[in-house]
C-alpha positions, 0 to 999 in steps of 0.5 A, spaced: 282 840 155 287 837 160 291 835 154 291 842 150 294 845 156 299 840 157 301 841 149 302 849 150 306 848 155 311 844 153 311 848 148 313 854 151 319 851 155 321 848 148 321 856 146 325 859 152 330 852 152 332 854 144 331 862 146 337 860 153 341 856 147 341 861 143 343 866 148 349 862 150 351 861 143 351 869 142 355 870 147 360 865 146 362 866 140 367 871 137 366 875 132 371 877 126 373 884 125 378 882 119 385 879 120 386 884 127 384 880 134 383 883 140 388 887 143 393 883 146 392 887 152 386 891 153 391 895 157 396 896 153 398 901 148 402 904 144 407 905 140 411 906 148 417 909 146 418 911 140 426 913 137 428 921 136 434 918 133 438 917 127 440 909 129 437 906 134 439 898 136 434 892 136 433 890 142 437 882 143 441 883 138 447 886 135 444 890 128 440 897 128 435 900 126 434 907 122 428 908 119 421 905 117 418 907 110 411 904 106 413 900 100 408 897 097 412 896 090 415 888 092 408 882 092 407 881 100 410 886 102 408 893 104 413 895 109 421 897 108 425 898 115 433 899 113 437 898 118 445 896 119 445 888 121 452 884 123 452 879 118 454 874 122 448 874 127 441 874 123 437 870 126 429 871 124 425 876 126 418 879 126 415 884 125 409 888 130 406 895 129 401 900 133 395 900 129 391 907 132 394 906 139 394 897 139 399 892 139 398 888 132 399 880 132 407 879 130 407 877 122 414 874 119 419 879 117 423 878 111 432 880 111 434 882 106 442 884 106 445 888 101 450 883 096 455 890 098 459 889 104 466 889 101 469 885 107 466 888 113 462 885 119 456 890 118 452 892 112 445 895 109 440 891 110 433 892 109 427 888 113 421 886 109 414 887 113 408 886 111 403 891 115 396 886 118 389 887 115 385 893 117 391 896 121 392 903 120 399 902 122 403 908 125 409 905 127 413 899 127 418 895 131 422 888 130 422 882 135 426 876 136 420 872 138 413 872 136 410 875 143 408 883 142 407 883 150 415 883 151 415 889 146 414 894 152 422 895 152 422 896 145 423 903 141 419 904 136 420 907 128 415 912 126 412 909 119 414 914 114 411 916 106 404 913 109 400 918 105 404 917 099 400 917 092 401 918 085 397 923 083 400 927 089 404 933 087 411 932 087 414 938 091 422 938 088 424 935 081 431 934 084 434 931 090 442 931 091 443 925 096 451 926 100 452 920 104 456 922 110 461 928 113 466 925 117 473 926 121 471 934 122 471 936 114 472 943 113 473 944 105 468 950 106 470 954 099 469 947 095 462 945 100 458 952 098 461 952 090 458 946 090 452 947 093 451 953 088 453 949 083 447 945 083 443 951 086 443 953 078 443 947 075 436 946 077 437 941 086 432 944 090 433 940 095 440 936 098 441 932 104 446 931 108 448 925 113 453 929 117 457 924 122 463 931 124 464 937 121 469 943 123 466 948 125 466 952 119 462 948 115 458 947 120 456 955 120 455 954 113 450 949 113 446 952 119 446 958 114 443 953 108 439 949 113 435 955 116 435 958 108 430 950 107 435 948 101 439 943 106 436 938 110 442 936 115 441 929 118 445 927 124 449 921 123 453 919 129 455 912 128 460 912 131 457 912 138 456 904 135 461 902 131 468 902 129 466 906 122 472 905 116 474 911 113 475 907 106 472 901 103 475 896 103 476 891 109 482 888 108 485 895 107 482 900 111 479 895 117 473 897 122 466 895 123 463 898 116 463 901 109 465 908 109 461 910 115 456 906 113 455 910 106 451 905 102 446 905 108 445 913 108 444 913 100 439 908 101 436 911 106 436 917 102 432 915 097 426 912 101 426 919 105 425 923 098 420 919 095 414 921 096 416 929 094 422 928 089 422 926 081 430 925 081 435 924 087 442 924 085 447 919 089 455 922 090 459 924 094 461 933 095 467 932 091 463 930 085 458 935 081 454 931 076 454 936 069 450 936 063 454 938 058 448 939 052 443 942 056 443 948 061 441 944 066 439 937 070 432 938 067 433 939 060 437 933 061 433 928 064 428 930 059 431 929 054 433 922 057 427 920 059 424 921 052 429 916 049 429 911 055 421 912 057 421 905 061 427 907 065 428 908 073 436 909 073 441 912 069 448 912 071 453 917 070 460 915 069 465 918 074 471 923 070 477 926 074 479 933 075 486 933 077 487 937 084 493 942 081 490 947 076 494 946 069 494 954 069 494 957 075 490 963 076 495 969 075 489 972 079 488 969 084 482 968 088 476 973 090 478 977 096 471 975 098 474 968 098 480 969 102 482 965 108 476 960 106 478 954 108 478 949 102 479 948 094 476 952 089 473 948 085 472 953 079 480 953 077 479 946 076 477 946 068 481 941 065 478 933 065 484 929 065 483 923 058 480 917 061 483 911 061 479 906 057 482 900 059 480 901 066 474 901 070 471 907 071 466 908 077 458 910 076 454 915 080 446 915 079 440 919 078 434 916 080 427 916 079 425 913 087 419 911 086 
């Protein structure tokens, strides 16, 4: 009997020795919730301070930042942020994200500068993310370390197109994309015939990067912006940088292209993708014109039929002289008079282009 007992209670403590280990062990070891740890910090959240602005410079470095898009179409990849970097200063970079108010882990972030730079310090740029697991991102930074507790003095994108699917209905069959209005532009009469000119070739929507503007066409694109077929977005670079008012460096100096255009134009067709079939790419002076069909949509159809597998069509640039082969005996409307700007409807004759040259392209494209 003495010997039972003493075997039952051995027994027993073995028990209550493996129930303490096991104990221990459960509350020892962590448990996986996918890629995203444990908060950095329980207190922390975010995003901190998130930019209301066009362009806004990285924190520790000479580039900025301009707007951050969901783009799942490069293998690894499921983030874009475009920004403007200085050539001479990239250094690696890593990317962090708010996930439903939360610091994510820091993941590596790929610079990819565009070839285009024309001779200037700065040029486009876009930077590669890829969003962690099971991280409902909302919004995203760059660090210069792997470290998300230094990003308190950060500013913060908002992520854009994060519902973007295909089957959702597009919202507009043409987007017109003009890259930027600078030194107080004013060429009021040939800004609002354009304007309609596309109006009837079937644009719904036209974006515009304005740097200045003289005060008439500023009237005249408040009047189009508040009708909802102008999207004006404020571009002040030059707050930041020298802007160039040409193309080339070695010409016409400064910081960057053409107040930055390559960079608005890319912008331009990530802003548009997620609710435009085409977006046209050129500047004010130029109308892209369909001379066998009605309008861009009659064109764009027929295009498509014969290239079925193509997402860029280019359009060759012709000239129109500024001085009128016939002059209008006339004369303007009177509703035109005291308009600042050239007519552009008096300007019919296509010079004969030069074969033996090169001639420059403007684009429509399918942005997704």
């Amino acid at each position: 009997m003495h010997t039972r007992q003493v075997y039952k209670g051995k027994l027993f403590l073995l028990f209550v020795v493996i129930f303490i280990f096991i104990v221990i062990i459960s509350v020892r070891t962590p448990r996986s919730y996918g890629s995203i740890p444990k908060p950095l910090g329980a207190e922390v959240t975010c995003p901190h301070q998130v930019s209301e602005q066009t362009i806004t410079l990285l924190n520790n470095t000479k580039h900025f930042l301009v707007s951050a898009y969901v783009d799942e179409r490069v293998n690894g990849f499921s983030l874009r942020i475009i920004g403007i970097f200085r050539r001479d200063s990239v250094r690696s970079l890593h990317c962090v994200f708010c996930c439903d108010g939360h610091l994510s882990t820091t993941t590596p972030a790929t610079i990819l500068p565009h070839s285009d730079h024309f001779g200037f310090r700065f040029c486009a740029t876009d930077v590669m993310c890829q969003v962690p697991r099971n991280c409902d991102a909302t919004h995203v930074t760059l660090l210069t370390q792997p470290d998300g507790v230094k990003v308190l003095n950060h500013s913060w994108l908002p992520i854009r197109n994060r519902n973007v699917k295909e089957e959702k209905k597009i919202q507009f069959d043409f987007t017109v994309c003009i890259s930027n209005l600078f030194g107080n532009y004013n060429n009021v009469l040939q800004f609002a015939q354009t304007l309609e000119m596309y109006r009837l070739l079937g644009v719904n929507r036209v974006v515009i990067y304005n740097t200045s503007c003289g005060p008439d066409l500023e009237r005249l694109l408040q009047s189009y912006s508040q009708e909802g077929f102008v999207e004006l977005v404020p571009w002040p670079i030059d707050r930041y940088l020298n802007p160039s008012s040409g193309w080339l460096f070695s010409q016409h100096g400064g910081d960057v292209h053409y107040f930055g255009q390559l960079t608005t134009l890319n912008e331009c067709i990530y802003r548009s993708m997620d609710r435009s079939r085409y977006v046209l790419l050129n500047d004010i002076d130029e109308i892209i014109m369909p001379y066998q069909h009605r309008d861009l949509k009659g064109l764009m159809d027929m295009l498509q039929q014969k290239h079925p597998n193509t997402g860029v069509f280019l359009i060759e640039n012709h000239i129109f002289p500024k001085k009128p082969l016939e002059e209008n005996k006339k004369g303007p409307l009177p509703q035109w008079k005291g308009v600042p700007g050239y007519n552009i409807l008096e300007h019919i004759y296509r010079e004969e282009p030069d074969r033996n040259i090169y001639h420059p392209h403007k684009m429509i494209v399918q942005p997704r």
